[in-house]
C-alpha positions in Angstrom: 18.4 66.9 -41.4 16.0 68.2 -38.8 12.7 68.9 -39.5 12.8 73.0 -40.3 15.5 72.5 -41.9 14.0 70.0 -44.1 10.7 72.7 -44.4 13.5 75.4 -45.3 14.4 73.2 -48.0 10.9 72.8 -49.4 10.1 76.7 -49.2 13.1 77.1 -50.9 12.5 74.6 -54.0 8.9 76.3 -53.6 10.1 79.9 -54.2 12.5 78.8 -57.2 9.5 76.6 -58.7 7.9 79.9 -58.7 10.2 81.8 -60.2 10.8 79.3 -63.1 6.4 79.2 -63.4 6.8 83.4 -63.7 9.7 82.9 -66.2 7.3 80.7 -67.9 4.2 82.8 -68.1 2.2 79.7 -65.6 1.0 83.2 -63.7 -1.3 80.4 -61.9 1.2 78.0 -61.3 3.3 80.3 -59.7 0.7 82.3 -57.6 0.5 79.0 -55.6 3.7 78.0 -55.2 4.8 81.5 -54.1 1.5 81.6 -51.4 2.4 77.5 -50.5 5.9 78.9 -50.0 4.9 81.9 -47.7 3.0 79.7 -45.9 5.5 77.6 -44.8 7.6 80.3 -43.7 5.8 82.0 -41.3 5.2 78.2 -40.0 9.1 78.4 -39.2 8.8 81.7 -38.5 6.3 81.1 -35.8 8.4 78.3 -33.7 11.6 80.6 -34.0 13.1 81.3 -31.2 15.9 83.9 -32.5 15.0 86.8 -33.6 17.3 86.8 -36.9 16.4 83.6 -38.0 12.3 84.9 -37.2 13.0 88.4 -39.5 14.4 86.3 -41.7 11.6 83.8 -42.6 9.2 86.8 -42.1 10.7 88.6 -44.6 10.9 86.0 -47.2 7.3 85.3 -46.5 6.2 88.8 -47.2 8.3 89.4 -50.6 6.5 85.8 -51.8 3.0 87.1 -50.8 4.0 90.6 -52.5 5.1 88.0 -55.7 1.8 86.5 -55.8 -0.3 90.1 -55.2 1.6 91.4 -58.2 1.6 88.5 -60.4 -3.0 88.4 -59.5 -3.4 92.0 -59.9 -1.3 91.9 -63.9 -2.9 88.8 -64.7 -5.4 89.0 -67.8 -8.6 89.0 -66.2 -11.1 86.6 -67.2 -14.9 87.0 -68.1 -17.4 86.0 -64.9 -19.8 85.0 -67.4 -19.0 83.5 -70.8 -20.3 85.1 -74.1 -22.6 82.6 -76.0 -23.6 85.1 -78.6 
């Protein structure tokens, strides 16, 4: 197994960690494996040589960024500064 294919892999276990934290209500949880996951492809996406292969990690990347926007912006908020009263 080369080495992309072996950071494929990972983004790929990544994304479906993600989906099972969202599933779960772990909003946090899967904010960061979503982000980790985007990360990774537009690592692969950056060495690509074809352009296919390139749309094709730059699209997963953007869909698990858009994943983790949605999932922050409907996540209870929290309050800055605690009430002690």
């Amino acid at each position: 197994m080369t080495r992309s294919q072996k950071l494929r892999w990972y983004a790929e276990q990544l994304m479906a960690d993600a989906a099972s934290e969202e599933k779960a209500g772990a909003q946090g949880a899967a904010v960061s494996h979503y982000l980790q996951a985007a990360d990774i492809l537009l690592l692969l996406a950056k060495v690509e040589q074809s352009y296919t292969t390139w749309k094709y990690y730059a699209d997963n990347a953007s869909t698990c960024q858009q994943k983790a926007r949605r999932l922050i912006a409907t996540s209870p908020k929290e309050d800055p500064v605690p009430n002690t009263r």
